[in-house]
N, C-alpha and C positions, 0 to 999 in steps of 0.2 A: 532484451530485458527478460530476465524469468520469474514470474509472479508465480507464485506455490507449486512449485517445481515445472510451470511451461512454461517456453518460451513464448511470448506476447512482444508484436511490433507497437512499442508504444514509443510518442517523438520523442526524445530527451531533450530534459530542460523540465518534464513534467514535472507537478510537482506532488507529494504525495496527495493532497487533499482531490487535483484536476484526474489522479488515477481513481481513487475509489468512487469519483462522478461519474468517471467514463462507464466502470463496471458496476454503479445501479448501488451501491454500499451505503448503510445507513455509519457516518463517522464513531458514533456516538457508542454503537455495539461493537465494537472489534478491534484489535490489537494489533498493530503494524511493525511488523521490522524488516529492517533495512539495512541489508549488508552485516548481520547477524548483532546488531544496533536497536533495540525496542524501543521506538519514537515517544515522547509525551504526544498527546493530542495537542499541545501547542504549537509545535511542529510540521505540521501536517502542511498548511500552508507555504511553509518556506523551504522546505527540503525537495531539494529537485532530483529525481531520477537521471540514471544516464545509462545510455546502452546496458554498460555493464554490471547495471546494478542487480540486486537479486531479493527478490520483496516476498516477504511469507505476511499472507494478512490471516487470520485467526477471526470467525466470527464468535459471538455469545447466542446463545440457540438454550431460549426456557425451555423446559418442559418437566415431569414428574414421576 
């Protein structure tokens, strides 16, 4: 699987929501897409990864 352009062994079957647990991500701040697919965040729970999938996550970062 390639999460923002590396390659990460993550099991397939994950699903979006159990990946950005694995990697420490608050859901709430960032944007996920998925096989060039931009997820609702209701999705997150049921969209499962597989090997070949290819995930760009986008955080939201305040500042001034």
């Amino acid at each position: 699987m390639i999460i923002n352009g590396e390659a990460m062994d993550i099991k397939e079957g994950t699903t979006v929501s159990e990946l950005l647990k694995i990697l420490n991500l608050d859901c709430q701040k960032i944007v996920v897409e998925v096989d060039l697919e931009i997820l609702n965040k209701d999705k997150f729970a049921t969209r499962m990864l597989t090997s070949e999938s290819k995930v760009e996550i986008i955080r939201f970062v305040g500042g001034g």
